[in-house]
PDB file as gemmi writes it, atoms N, CA and C in Angstrom:
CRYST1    1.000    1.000    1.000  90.00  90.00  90.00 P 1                      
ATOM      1  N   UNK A   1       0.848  -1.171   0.000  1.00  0.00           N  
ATOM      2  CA  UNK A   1       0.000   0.000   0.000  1.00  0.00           C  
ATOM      3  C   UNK A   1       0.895   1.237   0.000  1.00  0.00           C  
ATOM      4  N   UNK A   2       0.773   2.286  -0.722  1.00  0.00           N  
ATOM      5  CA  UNK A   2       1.553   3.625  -1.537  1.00  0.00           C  
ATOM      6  C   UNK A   2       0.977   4.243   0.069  1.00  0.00           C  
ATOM      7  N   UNK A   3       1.693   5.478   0.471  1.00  0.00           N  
ATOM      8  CA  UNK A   3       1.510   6.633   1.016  1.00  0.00           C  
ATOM      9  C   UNK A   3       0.179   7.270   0.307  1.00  0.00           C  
ATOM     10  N   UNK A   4      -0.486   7.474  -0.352  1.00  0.00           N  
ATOM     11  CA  UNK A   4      -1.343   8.262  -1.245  1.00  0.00           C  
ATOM     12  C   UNK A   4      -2.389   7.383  -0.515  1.00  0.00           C  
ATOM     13  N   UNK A   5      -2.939   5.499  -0.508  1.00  0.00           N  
ATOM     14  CA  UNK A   5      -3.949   5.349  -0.064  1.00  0.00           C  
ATOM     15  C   UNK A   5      -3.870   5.562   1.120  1.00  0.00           C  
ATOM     16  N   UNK A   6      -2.478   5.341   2.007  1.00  0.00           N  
ATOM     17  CA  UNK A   6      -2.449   5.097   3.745  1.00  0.00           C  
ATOM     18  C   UNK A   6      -3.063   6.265   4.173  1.00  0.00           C  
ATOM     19  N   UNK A   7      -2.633   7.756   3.449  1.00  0.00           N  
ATOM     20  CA  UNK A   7      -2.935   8.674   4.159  1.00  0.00           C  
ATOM     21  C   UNK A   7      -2.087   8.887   5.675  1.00  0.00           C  
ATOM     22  N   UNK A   8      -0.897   8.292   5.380  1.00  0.00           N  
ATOM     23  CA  UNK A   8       0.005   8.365   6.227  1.00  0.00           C  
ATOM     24  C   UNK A   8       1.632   8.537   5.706  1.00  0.00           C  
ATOM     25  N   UNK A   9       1.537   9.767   5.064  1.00  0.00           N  
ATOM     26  CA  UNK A   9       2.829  10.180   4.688  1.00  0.00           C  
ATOM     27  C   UNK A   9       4.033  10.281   5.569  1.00  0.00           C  
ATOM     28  N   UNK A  10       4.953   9.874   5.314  1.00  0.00           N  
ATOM     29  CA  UNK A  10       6.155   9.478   6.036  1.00  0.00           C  
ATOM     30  C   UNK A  10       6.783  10.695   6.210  1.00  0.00           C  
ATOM     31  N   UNK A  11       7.047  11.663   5.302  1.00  0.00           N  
ATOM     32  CA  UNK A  11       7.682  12.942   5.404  1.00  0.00           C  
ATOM     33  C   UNK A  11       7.529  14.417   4.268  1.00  0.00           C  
ATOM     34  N   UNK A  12       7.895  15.477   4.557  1.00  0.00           N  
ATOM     35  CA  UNK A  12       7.444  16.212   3.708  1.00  0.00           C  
ATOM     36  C   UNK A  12       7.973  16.870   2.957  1.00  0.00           C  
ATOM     37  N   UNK A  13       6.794  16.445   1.816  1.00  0.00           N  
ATOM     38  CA  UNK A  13       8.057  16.965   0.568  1.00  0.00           C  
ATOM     39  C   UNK A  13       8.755  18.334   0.399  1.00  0.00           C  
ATOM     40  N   UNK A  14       8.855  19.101   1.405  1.00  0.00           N  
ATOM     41  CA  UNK A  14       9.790  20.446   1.543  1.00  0.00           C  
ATOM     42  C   UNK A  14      10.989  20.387   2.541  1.00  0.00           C  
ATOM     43  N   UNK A  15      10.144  19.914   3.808  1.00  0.00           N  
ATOM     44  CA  UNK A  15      11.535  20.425   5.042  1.00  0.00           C  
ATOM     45  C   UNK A  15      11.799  18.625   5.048  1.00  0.00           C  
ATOM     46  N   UNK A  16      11.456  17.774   5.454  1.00  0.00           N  
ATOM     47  CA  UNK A  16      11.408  16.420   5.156  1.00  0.00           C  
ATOM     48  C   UNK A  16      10.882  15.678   6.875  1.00  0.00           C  
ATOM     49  N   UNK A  17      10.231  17.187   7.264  1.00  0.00           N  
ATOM     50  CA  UNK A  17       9.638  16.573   8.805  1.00  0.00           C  
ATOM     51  C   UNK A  17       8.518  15.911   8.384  1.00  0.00           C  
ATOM     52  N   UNK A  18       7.774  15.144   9.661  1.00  0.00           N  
ATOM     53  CA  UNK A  18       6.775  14.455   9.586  1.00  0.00           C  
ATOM     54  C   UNK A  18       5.657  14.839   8.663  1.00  0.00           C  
ATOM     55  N   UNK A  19       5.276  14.466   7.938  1.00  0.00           N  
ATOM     56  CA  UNK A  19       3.896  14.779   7.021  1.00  0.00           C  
ATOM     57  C   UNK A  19       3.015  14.528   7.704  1.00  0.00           C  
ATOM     58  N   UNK A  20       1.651  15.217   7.437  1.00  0.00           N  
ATOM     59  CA  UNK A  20       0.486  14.746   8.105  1.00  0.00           C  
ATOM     60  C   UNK A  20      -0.888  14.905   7.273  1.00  0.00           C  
ATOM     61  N   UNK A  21      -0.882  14.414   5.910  1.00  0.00           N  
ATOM     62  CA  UNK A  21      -1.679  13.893   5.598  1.00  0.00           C  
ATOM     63  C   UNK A  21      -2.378  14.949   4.272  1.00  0.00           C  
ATOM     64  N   UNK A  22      -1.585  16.477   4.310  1.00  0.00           N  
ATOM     65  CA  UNK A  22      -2.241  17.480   4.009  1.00  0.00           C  
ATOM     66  C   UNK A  22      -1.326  17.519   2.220  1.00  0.00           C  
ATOM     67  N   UNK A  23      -1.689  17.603   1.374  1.00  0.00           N  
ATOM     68  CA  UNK A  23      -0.634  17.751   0.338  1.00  0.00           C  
ATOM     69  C   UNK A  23      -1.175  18.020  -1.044  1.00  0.00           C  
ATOM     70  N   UNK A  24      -0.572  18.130  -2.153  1.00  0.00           N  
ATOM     71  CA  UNK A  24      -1.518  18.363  -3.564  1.00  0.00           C  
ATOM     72  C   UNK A  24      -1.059  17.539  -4.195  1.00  0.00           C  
ATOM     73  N   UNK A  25      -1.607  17.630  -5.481  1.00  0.00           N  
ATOM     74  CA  UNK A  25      -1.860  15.921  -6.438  1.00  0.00           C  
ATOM     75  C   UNK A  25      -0.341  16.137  -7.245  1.00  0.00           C  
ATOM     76  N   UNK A  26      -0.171  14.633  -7.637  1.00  0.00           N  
ATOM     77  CA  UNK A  26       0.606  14.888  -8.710  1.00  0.00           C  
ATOM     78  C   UNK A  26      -0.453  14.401  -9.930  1.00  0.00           C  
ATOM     79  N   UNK A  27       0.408  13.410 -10.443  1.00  0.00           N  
ATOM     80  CA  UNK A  27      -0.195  13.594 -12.293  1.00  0.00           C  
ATOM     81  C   UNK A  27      -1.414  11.616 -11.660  1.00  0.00           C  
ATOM     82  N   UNK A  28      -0.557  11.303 -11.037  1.00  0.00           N  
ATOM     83  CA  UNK A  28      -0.840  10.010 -10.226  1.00  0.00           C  
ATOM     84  C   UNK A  28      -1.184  10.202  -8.784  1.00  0.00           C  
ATOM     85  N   UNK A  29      -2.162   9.521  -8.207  1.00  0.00           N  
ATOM     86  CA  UNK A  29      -1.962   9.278  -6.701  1.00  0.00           C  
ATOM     87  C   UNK A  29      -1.172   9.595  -5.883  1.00  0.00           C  
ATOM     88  N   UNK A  30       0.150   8.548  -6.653  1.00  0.00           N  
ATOM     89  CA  UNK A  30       1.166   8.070  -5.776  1.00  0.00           C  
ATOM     90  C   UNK A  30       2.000   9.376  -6.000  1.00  0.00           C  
ATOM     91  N   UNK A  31       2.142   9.826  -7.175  1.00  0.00           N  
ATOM     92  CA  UNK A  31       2.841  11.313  -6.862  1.00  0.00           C  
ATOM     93  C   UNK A  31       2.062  12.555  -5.977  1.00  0.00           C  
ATOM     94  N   UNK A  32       1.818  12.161  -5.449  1.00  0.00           N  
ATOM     95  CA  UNK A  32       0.879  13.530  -4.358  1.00  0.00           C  
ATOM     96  C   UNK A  32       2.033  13.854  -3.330  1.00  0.00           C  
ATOM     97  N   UNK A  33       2.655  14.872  -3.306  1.00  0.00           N  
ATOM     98  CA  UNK A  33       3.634  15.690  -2.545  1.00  0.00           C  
ATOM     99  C   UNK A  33       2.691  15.984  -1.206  1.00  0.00           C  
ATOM    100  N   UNK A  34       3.285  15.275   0.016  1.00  0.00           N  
ATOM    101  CA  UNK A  34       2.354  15.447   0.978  1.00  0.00           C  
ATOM    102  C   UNK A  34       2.890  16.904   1.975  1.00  0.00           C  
ATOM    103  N   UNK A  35       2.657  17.272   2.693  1.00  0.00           N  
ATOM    104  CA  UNK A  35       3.113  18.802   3.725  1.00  0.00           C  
ATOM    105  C   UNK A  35       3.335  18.301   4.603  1.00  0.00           C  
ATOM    106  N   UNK A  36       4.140  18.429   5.769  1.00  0.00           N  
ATOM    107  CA  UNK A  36       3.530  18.513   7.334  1.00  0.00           C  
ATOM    108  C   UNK A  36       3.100  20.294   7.801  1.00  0.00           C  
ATOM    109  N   UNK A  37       2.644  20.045   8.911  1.00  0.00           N  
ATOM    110  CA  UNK A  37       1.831  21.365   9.746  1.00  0.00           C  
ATOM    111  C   UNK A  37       2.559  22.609   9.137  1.00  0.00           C  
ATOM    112  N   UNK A  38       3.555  22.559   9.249  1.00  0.00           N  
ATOM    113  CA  UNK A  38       3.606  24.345   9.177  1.00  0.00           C  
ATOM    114  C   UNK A  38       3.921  24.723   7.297  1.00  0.00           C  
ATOM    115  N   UNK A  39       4.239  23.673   6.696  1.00  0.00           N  
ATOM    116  CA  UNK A  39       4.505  23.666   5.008  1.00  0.00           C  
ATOM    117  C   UNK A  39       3.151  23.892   4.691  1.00  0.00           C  
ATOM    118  N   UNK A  40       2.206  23.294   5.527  1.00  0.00           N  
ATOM    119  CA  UNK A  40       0.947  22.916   4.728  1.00  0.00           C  
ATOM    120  C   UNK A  40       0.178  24.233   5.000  1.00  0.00           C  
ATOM    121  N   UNK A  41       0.874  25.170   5.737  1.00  0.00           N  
ATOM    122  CA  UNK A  41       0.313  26.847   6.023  1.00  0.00           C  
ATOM    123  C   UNK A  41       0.672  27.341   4.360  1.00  0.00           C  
ATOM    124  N   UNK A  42       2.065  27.368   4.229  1.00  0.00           N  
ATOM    125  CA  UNK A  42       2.298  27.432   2.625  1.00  0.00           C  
ATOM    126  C   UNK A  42       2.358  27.106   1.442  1.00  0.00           C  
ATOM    127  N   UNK A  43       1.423  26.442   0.983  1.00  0.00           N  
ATOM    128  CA  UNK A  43       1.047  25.075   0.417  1.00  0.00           C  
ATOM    129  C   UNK A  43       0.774  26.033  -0.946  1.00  0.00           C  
ATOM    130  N   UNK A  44      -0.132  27.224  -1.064  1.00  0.00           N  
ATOM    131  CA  UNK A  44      -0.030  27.895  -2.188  1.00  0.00           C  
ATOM    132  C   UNK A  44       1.504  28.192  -3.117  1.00  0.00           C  
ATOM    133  N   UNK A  45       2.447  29.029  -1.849  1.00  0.00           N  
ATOM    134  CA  UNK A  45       3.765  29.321  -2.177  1.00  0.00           C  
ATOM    135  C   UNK A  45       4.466  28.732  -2.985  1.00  0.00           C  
ATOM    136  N   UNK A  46       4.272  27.077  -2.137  1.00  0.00           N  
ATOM    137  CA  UNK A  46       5.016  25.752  -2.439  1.00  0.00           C  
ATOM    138  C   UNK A  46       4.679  25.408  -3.868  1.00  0.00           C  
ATOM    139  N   UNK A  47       3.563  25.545  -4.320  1.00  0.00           N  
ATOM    140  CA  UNK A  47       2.921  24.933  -5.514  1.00  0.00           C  
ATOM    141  C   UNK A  47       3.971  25.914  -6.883  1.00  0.00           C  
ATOM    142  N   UNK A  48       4.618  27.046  -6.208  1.00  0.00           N  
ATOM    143  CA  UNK A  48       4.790  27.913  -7.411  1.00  0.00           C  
ATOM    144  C   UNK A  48       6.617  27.361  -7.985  1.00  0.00           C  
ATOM    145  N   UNK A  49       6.793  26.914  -6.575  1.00  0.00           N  
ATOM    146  CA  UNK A  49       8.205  26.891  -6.920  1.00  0.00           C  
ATOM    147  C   UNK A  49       8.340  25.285  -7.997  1.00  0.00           C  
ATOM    148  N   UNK A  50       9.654  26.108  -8.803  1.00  0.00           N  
ATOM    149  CA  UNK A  50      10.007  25.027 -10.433  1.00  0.00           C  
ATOM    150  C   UNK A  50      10.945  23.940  -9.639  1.00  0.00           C  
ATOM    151  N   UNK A  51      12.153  24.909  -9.491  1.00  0.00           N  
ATOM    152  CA  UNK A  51      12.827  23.454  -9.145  1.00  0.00           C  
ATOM    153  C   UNK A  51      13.339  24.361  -7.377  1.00  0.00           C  
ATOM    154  N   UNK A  52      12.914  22.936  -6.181  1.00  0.00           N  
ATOM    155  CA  UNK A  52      13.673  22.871  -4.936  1.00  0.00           C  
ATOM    156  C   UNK A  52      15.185  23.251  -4.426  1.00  0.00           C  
ATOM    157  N   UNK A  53      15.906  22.820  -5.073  1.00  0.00           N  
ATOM    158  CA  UNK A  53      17.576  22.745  -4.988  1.00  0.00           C  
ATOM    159  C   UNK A  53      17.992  24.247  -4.922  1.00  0.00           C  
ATOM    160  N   UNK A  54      18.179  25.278  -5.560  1.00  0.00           N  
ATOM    161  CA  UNK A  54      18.412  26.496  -5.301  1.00  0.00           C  
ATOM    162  C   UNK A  54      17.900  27.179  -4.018  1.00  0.00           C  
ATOM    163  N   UNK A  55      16.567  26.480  -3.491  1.00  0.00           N  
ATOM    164  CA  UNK A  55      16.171  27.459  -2.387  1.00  0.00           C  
ATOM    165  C   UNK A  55      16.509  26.173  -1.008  1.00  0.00           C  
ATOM    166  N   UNK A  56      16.863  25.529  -1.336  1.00  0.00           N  
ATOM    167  CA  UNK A  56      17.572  24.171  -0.414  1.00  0.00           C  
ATOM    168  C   UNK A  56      18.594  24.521  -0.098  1.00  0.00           C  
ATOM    169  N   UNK A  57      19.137  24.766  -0.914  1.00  0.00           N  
ATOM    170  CA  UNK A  57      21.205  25.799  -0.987  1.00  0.00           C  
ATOM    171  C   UNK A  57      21.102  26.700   0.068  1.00  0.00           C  
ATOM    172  N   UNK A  58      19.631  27.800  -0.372  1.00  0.00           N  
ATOM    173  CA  UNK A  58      19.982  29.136   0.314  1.00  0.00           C  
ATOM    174  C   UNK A  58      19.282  28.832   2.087  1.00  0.00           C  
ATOM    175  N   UNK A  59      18.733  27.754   1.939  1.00  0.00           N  
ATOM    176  CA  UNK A  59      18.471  27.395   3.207  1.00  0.00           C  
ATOM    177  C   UNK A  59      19.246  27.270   4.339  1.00  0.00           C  
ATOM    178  N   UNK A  60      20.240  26.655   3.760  1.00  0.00           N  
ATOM    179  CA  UNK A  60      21.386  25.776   5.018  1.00  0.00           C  
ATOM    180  C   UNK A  60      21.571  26.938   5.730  1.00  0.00           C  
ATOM    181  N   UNK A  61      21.911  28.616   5.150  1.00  0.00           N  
ATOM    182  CA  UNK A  61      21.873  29.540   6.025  1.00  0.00           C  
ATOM    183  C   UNK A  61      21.448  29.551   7.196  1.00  0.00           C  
ATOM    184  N   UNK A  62      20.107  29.253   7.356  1.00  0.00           N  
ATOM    185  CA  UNK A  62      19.367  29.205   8.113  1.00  0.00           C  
ATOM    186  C   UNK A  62      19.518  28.404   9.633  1.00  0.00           C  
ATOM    187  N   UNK A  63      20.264  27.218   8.834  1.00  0.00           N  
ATOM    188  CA  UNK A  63      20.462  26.068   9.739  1.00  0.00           C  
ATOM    189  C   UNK A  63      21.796  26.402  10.370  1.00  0.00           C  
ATOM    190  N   UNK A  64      22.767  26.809   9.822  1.00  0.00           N  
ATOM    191  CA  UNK A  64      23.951  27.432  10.671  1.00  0.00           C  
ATOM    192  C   UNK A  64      23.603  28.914  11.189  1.00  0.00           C  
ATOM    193  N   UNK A  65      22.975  29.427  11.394  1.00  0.00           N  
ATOM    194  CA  UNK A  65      22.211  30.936  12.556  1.00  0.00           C  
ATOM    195  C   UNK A  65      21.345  29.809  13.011  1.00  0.00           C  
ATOM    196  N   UNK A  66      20.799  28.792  13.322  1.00  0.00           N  
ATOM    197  CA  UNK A  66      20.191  28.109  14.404  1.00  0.00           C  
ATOM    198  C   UNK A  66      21.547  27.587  15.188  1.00  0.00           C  
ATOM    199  N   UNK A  67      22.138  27.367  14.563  1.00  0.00           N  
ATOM    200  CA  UNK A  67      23.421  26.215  15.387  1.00  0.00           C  
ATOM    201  C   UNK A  67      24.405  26.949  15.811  1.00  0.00           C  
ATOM    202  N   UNK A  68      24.154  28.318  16.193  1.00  0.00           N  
ATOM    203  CA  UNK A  68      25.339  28.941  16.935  1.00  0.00           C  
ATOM    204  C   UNK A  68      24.903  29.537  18.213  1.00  0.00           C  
ATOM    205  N   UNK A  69      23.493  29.097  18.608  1.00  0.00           N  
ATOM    206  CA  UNK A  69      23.399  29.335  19.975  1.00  0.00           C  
ATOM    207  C   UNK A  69      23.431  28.038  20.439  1.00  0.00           C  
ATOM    208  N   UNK A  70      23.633  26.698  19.953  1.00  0.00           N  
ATOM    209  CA  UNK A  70      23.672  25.601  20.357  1.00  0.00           C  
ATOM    210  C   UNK A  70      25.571  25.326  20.752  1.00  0.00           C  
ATOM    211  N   UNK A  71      26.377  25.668  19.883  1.00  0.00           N  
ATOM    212  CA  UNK A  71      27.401  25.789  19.869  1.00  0.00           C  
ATOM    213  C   UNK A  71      27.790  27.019  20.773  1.00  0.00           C  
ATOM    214  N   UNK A  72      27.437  27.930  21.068  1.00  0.00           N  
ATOM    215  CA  UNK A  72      27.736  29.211  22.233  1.00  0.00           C  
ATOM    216  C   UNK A  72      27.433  28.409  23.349  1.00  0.00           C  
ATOM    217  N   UNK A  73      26.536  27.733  23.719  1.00  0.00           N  
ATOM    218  CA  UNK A  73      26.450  27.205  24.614  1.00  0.00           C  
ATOM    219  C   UNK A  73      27.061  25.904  25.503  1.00  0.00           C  
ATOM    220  N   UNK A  74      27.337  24.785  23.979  1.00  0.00           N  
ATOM    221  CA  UNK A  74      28.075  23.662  24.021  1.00  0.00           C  
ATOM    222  C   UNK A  74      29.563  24.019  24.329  1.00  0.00           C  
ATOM    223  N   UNK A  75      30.161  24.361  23.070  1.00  0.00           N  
ATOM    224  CA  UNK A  75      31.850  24.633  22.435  1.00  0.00           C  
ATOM    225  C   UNK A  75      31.396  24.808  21.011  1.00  0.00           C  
ATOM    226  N   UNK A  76      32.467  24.867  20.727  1.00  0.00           N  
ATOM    227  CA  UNK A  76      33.076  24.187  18.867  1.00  0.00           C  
ATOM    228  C   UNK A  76      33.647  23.292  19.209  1.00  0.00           C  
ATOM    229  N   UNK A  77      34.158  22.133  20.292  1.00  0.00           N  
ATOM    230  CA  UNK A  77      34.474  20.827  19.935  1.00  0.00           C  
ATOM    231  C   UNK A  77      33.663  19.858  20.118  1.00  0.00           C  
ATOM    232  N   UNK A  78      33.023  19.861  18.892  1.00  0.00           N  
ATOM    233  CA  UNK A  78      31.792  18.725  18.795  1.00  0.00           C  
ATOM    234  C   UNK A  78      32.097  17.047  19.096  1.00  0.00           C  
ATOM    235  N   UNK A  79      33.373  16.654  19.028  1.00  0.00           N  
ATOM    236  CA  UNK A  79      33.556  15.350  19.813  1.00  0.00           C  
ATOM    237  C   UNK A  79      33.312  15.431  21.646  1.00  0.00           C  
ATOM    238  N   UNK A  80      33.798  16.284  22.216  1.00  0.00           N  
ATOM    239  CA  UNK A  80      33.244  16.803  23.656  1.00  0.00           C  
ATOM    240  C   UNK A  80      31.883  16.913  23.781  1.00  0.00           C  
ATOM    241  N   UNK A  81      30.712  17.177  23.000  1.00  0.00           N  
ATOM    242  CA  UNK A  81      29.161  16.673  22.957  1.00  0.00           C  
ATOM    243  C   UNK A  81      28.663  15.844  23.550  1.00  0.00           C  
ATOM    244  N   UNK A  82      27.969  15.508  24.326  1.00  0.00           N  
ATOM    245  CA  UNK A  82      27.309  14.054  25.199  1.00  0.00           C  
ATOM    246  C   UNK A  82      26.414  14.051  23.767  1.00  0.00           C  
ATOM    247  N   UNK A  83      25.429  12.863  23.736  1.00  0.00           N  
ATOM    248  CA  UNK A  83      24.551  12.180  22.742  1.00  0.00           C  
ATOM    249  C   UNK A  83      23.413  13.559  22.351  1.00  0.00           C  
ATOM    250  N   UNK A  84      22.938  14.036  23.627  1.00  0.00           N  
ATOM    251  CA  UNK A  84      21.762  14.481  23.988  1.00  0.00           C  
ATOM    252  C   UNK A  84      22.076  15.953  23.050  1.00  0.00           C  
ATOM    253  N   UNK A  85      23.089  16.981  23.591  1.00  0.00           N  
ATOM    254  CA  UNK A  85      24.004  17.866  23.105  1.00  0.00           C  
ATOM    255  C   UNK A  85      24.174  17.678  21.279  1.00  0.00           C  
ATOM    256  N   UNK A  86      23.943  16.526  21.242  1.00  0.00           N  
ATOM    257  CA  UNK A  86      24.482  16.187  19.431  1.00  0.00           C  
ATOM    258  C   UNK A  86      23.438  16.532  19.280  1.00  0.00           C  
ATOM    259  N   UNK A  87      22.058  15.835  19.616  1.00  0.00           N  
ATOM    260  CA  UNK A  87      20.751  16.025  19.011  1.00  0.00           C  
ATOM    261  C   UNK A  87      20.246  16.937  18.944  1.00  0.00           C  
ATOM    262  N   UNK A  88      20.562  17.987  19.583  1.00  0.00           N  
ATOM    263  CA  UNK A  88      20.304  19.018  19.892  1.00  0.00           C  
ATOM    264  C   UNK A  88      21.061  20.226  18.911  1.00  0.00           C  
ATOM    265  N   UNK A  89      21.502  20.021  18.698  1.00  0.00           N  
ATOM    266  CA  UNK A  89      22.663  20.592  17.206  1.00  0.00           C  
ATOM    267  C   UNK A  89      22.262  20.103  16.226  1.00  0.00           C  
ATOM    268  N   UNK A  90      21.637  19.168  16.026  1.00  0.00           N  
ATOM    269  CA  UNK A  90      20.948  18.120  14.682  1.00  0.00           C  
ATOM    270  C   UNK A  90      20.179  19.067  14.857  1.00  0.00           C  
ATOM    271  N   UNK A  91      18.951  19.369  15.839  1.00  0.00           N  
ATOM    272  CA  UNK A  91      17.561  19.151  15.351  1.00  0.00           C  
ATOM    273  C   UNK A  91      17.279  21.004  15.248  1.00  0.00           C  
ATOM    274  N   UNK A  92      18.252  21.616  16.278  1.00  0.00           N  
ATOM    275  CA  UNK A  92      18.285  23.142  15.509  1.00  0.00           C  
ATOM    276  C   UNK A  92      18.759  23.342  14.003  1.00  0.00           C  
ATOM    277  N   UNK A  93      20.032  22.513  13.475  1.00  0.00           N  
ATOM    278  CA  UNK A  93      20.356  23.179  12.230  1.00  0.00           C  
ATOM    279  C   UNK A  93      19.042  22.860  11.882  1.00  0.00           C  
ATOM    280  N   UNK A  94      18.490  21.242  11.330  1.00  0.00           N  
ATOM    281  CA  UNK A  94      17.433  21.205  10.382  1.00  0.00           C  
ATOM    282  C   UNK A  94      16.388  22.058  10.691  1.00  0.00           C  
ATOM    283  N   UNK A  95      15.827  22.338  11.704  1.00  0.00           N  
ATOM    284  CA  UNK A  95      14.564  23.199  12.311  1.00  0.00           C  
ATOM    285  C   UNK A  95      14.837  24.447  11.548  1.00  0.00           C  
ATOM    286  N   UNK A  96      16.011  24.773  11.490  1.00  0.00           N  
ATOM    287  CA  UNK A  96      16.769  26.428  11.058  1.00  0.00           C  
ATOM    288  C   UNK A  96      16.732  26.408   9.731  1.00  0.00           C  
ATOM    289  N   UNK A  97      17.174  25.581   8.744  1.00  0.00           N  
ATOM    290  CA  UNK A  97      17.156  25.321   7.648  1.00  0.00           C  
ATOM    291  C   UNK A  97      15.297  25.333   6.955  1.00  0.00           C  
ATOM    292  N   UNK A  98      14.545  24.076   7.648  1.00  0.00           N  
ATOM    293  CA  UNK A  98      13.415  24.067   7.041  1.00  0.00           C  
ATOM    294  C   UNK A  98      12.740  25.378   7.743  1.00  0.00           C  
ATOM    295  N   UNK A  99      13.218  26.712   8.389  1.00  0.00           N  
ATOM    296  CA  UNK A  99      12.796  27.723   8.618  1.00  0.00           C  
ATOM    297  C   UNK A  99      12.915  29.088   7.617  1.00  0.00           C  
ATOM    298  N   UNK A 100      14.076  28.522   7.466  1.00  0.00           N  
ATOM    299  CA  UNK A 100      14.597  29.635   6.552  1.00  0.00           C  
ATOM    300  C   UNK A 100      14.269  28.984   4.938  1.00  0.00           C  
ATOM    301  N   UNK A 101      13.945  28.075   4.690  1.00  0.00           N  
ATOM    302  CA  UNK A 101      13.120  27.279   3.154  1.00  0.00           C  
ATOM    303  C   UNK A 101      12.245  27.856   3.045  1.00  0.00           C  
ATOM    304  N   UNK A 102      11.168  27.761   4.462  1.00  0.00           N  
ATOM    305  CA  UNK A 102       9.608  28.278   3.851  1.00  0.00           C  
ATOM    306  C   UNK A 102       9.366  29.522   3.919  1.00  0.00           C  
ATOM    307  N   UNK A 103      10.579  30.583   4.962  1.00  0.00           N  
ATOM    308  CA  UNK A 103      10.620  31.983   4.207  1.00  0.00           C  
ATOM    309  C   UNK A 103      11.188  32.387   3.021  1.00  0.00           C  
ATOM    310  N   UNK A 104      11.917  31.640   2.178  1.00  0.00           N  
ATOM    311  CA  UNK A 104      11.881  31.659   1.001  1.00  0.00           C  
ATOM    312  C   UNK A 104      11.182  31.860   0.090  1.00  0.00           C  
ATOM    313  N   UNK A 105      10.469  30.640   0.496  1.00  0.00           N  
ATOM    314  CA  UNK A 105       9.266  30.456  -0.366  1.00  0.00           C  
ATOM    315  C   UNK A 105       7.930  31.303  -0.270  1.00  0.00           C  
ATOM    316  N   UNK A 106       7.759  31.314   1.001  1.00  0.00           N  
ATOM    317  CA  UNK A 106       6.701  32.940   0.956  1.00  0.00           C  
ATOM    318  C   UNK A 106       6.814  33.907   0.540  1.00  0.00           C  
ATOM    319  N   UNK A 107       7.977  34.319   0.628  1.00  0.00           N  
ATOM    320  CA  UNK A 107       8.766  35.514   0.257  1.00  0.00           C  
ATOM    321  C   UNK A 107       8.480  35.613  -1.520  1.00  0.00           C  
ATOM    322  N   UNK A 108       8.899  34.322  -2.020  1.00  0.00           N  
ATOM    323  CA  UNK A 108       8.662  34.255  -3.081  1.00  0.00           C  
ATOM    324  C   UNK A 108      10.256  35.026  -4.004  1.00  0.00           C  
ATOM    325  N   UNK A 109      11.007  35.008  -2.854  1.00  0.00           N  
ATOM    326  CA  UNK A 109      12.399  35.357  -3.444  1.00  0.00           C  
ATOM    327  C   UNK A 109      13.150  34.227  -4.298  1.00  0.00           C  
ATOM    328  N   UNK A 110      13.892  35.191  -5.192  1.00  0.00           N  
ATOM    329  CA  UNK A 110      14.450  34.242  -6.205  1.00  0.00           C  
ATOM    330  C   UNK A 110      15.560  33.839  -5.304  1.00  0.00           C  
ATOM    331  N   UNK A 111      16.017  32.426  -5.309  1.00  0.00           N  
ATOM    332  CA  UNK A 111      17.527  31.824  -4.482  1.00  0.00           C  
ATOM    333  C   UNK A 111      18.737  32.069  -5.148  1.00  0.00           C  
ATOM    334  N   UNK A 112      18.748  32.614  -6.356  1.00  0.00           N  
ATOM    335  CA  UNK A 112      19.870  32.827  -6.916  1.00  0.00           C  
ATOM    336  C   UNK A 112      20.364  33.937  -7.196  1.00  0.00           C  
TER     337      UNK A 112                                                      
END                                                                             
């Protein structure tokens, strides 16, 4: 069974967090680009953009200005990190990154 009948999308086709069910068609079912919660606020935006990769690039920005209050706080020697400390540096860059994607995309600024 495809994601399209489960209605239980695994992740989303922008930031690649949890999907939840909300998304637009492709040409097939099974191509239906699903959202999670806060993509699926910009779901118009999303529909306009051609190709992902350029505003993916200008994203990572985003994700390194999340990861320097994680690092102000930790060090810069990321082998000195306990587990918890790592995840925590994981889950700001990506949070920072798929933050700075969907102001992109609202924005409706060109990435290049």
């Amino acid at each position: 069974m495809n994601a399209s009948t489960q209605h239980d999308p695994a992740e989303c086709h922008v930031c690649g967090r949890h999907a939840i069910g909300i998304g637009f068609a492709g040409r097939k079912p099974e191509d239906t680009r699903w959202l999670c919660a806060e993509c699926a606020l910009i779901v118009e935006d999303i529909k306009k953009v051609k190709r992902m990769d350029a505003f993916e690039l200008r994203a990572r920005e985003g994700g390194v200005e999340a990861a320097a209050d994680v690092i102000a706080a930790y060090g810069t020697e990321l082998s000195e990190y306990t587990d918890e400390q790592a995840a925590m540096l994981a889950g700001a860059i990506w949070k920072g990154c798929a933050a700075r994607l969907r102001e992109l995309i609202r924005e409706g600024e060109a990435p290049f």
